[in-house]
C-alpha positions as CSV (number, residue, x, y, z in Angstrom):
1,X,-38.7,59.2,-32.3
2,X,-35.2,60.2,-33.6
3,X,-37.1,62.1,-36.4
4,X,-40.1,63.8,-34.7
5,X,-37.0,65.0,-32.2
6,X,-35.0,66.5,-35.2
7,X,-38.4,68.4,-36.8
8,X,-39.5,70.4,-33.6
9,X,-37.8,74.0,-34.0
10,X,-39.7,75.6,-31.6
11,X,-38.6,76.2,-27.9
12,X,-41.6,74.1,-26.4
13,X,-39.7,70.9,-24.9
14,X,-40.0,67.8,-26.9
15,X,-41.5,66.0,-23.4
16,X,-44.3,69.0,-23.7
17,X,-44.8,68.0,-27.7
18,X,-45.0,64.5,-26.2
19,X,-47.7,64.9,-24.0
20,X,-49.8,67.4,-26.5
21,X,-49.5,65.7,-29.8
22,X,-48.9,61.9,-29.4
23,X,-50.6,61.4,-26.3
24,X,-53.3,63.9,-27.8
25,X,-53.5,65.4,-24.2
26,X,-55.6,68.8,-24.0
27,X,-55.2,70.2,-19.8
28,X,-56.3,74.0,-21.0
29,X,-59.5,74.5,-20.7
30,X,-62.0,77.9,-21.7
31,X,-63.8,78.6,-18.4
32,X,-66.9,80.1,-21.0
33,X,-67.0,77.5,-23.7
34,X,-64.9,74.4,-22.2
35,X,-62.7,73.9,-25.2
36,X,-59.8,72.5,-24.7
37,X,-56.3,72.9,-26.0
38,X,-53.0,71.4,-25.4
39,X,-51.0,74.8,-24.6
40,X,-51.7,77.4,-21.8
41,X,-50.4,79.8,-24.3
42,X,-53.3,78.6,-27.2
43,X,-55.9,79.4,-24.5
44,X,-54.3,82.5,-24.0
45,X,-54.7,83.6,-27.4
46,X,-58.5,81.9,-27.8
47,X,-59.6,83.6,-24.7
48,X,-58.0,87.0,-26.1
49,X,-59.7,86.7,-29.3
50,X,-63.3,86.0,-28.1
51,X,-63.0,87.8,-24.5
């Protein structure tokens, strides 16, 4: 865990990274296409794009 702490450079939490990545949880979801993604801020950009 020590490593995969170390490597994240971003300002997303490492609990958040958690939760998104290793537990492979996705709780954003498109209200047109139900995809999912792991970051309200991923749906954002996805709803942006096709919108």
């Amino acid at each position: 865990m020590r490593l995969v702490r170390e490597e994240i450079r971003t300002k997303t939490p490492f609990a958040y990274h958690q939760k998104t990545v290793h537990e492979g949880r996705k709780d954003y979801t498109c209200d047109w296409c139900e995809k999912k993604f792991g970051e309200h801020t991923r749906r954002r950009r996805f709803l942006s794009r096709v919108a």
